[in-house]
C-alpha positions in Angstrom: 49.9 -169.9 86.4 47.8 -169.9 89.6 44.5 -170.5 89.4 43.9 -167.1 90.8 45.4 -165.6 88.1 44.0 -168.1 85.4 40.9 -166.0 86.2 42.4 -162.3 86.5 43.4 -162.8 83.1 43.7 -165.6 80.4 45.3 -165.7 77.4 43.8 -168.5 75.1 45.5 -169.0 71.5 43.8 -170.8 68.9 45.3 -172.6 66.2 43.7 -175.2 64.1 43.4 -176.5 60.6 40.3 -176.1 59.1 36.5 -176.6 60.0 37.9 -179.6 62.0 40.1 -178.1 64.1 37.9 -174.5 64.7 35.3 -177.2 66.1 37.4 -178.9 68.3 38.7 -175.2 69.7 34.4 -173.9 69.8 34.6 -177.0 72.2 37.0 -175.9 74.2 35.4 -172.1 74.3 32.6 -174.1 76.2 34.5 -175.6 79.4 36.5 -172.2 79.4 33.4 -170.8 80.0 32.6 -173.0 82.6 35.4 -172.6 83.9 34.7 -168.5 84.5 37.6 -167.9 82.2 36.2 -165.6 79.0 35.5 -162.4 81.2 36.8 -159.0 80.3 40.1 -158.3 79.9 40.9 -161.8 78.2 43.4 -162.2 75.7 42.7 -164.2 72.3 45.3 -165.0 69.9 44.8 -167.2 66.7 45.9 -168.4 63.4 44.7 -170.7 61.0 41.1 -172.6 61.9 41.3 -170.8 65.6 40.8 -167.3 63.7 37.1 -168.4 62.7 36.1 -169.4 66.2 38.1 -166.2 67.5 36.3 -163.7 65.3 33.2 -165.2 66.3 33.8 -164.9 69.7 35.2 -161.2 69.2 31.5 -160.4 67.0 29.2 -161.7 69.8 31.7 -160.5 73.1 28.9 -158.3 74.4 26.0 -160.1 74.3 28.0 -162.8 75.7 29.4 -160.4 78.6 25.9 -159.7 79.1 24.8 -162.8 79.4 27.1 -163.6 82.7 29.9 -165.4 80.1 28.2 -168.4 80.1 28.4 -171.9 78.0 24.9 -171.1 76.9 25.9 -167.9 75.3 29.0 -169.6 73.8 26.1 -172.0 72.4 24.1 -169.8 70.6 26.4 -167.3 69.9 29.6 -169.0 68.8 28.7 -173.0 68.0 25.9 -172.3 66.2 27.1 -169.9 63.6 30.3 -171.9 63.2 28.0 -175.0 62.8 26.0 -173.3 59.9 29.6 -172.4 58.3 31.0 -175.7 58.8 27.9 -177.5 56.8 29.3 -175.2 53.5 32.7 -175.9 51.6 34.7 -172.9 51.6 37.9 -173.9 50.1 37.9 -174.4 46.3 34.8 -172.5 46.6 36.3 -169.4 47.0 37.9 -169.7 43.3 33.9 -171.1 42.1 32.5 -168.0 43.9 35.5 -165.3 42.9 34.6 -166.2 39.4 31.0 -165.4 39.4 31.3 -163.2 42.1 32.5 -159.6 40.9 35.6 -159.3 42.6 38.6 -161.6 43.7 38.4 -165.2 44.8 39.6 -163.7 48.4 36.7 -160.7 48.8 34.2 -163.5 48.0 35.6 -165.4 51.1 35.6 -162.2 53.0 32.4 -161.6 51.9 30.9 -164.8 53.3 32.4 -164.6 56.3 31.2 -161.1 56.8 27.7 -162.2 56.4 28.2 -165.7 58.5 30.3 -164.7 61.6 31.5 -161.1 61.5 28.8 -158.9 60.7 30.2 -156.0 59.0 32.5 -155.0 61.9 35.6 -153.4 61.8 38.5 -153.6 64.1 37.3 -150.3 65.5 34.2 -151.5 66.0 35.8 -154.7 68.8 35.5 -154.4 72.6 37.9 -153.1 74.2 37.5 -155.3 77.0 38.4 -157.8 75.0 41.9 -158.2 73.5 42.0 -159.8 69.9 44.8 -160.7 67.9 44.8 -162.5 64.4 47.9 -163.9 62.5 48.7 -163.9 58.9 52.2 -164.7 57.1 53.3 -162.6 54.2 53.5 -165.1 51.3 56.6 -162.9 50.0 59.1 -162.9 52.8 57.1 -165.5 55.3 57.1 -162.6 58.1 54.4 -162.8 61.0 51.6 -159.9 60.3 49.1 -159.2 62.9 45.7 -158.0 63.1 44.7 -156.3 66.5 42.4 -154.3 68.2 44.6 -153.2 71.2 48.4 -151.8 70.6 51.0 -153.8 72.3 54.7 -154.3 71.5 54.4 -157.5 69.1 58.4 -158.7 68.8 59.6 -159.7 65.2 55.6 -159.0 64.2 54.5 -157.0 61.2 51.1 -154.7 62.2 47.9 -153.8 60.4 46.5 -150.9 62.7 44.0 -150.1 60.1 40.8 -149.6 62.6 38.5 -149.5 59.4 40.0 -153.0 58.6 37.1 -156.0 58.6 37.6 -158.5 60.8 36.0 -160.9 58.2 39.8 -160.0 56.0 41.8 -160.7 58.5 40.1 -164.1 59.1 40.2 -164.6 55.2 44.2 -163.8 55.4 45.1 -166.4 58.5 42.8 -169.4 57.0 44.1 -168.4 53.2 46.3 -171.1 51.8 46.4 -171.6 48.2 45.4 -173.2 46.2 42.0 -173.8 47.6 41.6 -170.4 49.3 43.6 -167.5 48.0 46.1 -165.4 49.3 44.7 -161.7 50.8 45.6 -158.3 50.5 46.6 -156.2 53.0 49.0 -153.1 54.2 50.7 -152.6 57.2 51.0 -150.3 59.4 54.3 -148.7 57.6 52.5 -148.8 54.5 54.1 -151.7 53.0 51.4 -154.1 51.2 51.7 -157.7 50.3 50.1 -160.6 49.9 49.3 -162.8 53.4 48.5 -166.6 53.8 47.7 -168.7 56.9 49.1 -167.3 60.0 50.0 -170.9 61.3 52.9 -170.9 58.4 54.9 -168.2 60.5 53.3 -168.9 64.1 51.8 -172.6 64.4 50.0 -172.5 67.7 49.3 -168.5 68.3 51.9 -168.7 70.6 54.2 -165.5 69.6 53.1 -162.8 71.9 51.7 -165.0 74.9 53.6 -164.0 77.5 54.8 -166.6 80.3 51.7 -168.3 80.2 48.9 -169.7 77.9 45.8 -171.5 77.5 47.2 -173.3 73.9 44.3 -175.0 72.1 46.0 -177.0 69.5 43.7 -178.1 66.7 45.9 -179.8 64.2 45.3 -183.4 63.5 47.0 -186.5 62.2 46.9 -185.8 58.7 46.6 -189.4 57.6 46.5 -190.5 53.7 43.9 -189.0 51.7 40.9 -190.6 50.4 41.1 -189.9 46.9 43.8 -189.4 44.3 41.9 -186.0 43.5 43.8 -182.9 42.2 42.5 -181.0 45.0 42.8 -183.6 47.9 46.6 -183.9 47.2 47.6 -179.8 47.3 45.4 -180.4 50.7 47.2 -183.1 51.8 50.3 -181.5 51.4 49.4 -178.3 52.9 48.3 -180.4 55.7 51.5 -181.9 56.2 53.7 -178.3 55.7 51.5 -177.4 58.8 52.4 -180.4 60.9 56.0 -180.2 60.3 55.7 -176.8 61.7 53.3 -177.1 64.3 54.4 -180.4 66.2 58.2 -178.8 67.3 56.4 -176.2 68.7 53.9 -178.3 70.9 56.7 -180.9 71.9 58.7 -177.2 73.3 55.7 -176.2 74.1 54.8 -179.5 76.5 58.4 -179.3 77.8 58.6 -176.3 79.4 54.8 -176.8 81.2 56.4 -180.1 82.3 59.8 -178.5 83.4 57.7 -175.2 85.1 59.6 -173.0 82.9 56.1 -171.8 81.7 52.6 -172.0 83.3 49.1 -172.3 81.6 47.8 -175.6 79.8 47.9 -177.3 76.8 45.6 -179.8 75.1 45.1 -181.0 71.2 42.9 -182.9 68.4 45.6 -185.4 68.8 45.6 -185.5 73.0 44.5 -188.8 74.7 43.1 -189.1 78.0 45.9 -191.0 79.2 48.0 -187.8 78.6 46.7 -186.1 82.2 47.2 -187.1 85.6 43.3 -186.4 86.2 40.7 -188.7 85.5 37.7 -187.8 82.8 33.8 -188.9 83.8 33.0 -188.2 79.9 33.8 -191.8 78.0 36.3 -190.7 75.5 37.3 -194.1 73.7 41.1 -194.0 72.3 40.0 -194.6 68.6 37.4 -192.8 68.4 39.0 -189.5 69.4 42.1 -190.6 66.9 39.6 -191.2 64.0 38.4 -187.6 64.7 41.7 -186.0 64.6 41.9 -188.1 61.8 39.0 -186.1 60.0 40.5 -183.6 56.6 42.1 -180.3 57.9 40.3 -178.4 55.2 37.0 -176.2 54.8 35.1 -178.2 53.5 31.4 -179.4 54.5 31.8 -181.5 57.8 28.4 -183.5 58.5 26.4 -183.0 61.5 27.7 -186.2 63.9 31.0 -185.4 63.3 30.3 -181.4 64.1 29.4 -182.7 67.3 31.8 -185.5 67.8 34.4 -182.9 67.3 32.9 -179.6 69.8 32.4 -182.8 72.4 36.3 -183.5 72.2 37.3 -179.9 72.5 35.0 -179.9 75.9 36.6 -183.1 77.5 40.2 -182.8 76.5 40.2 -179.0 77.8 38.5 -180.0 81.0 42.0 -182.6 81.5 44.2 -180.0 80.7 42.5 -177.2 82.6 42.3 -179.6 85.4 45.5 -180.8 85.4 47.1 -177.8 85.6 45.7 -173.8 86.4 42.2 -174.8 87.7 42.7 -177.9 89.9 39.2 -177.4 92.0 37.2 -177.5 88.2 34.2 -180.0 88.5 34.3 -182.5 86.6 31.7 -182.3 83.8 28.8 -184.5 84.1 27.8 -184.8 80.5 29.4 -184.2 76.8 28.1 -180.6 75.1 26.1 -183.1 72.8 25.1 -185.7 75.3 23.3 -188.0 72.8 26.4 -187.9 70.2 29.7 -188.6 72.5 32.7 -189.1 70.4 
């Protein structure tokens, strides 16, 4: 991928697990902007955590066309609504909230999200100039399912083509994974309904319907011990590490064939050092401190402030390497971290 055609048209995938790793890829959202990369006609695919920051994106896309595409668009319009979401536990919640809430566990969650990030929209309510695509699994046969709001041939892919379909569900289906959030209910396009759980389980870095190339924002972390010996911190843990299994053979291909030139685009991660990239970062970016934040729990629960910041800061420098390293050699270099009084 020239750099030429790193503007013409991008396709970024999102994948992440929880509020940690959809703050590490609102991060990145900031140098692509900088980078003049989120204009129309880009193509967004994400599972998991990247679904939250995606949707957001996707719910704001014309005031941030508007706006020129800017990083102080992405700003208002994407960090700061992720922020106030990230500052709330979701998972675990959802089964707290289903109880008292009327419905299911899983409409609560969609319900939240609706009024956080999505606004009510449907999928026929999404630009068309920009192309969204969300991933689910179906928790009875493990296939891919997709969300989308433009029709193109998906290989091996399930499709809900429901236009009156929220995007707030289909975020609640790629980030469910019991038993902290719930599986979701949906039907696809050949009518068949089922139940669908984190779209990372079938398609660990949004990679499926890329193309030759990709932008491939990896938010997955170390998933070291847990703190506690709590019911709830165990299931996560080993959720955690189920993801991992899956998502680290597809980076290391991933990484081979950007190395080998079978593939063009980038790739950059939670767990990326500096020392990964051939170009040199003005942003101090100390080795341990950017381990202890992929370090952080890959859940949805309440992530304080610093660490908020700590983490959009990490997705803005290690995307700069990555994008500088490879499609958009003549990038700046940034002169300051998002959160300048914060670093990592």
């Amino acid at each position: 991928m020239n750099p030429s055609a790193t503007r013409e048209r991008a396709v970024v995938c999102l994948s992440g697990s929880g509020f940690r790793g959809a703050l590490f890829a609102a991060g990145s959202l900031l140098r692509l902007a900088d980078a003049g990369l989120l204009r129309p006609g880009l193509r967004v695919q994400a599972v998991s955590g990247g679904a939250l920051v995606a949707a957001c994106l996707a719910a704001a896309w014309t005031r941030v066309q508007a706006e020129g595409a800017g990083s102080a668009a992405i700003r208002r319009e994407v960090i700061g609504p992720l922020r106030r979401l990230a500052a709330r536990t979701l998972d675990g919640r959802s089964v707290v909230g289903g109880l008292l809430f009327p419905r299911s566990g899983a409409e609560w969650l969609s319900h939240h999200l609706d009024r956080e990030l999505c606004h009510g929209l449907l999928f026929a309510d999404l630009p068309p100039d920009m192309d969204l695509a969300i991933g689910a699994t179906s928790l009875g046969d493990g296939a891919r399912v997709v969300f989308a709001n433009v029709d193109r041939p998906r290989p091996d892919a399930r499709i809900v083509r429901s236009p009156q379909f929220r995007l707030s569900e289909a975020v609640s289906a790629s980030i469910a994974l019991p038993p902290g959030i719930g599986a979701v209910a949906a039907r696809d396009a050949q009518g068949r309904e089922g139940l669908l759980v984190d779209g990372a389980l079938a398609d660990p870095l949004a990679l499926a319907d890329a193309g030759e190339a990709a932008l491939v924002c990896d938010g997955g972390g170390h998933g070291t011990s847990p703190a506690s010996e709590a019911r709830l911190d165990q299931a996560g843990r080993v959720n955690e590490l189920l993801l991992e299994a899956l998502r680290e053979p597809a980076a290391r291909a991933f990484r081979r064939d950007l190395s080998a030139g079978r593939t063009g685009g980038a790739y950059w991660s939670l767990r990326s050092g500096t020392g990964d990239y051939p170009v040199d970062t003005g942003l101090v970016c100390p080795p341990a401190r950017a381990a202890a934040l992929a370090a952080l729990p890959g859940r949805y629960a309440a992530v304080p402030p610093e660490d908020q910041e700590r983490l959009v800061n990490w997705g803005y420098a290690v995307c700069d390497l990555a994008l500088r390293s490879g499609p958009c050699p003549a990038l700046p270099m940034p002169a300051a971290f998002p959160f300048h009084d914060c670093g990592l």
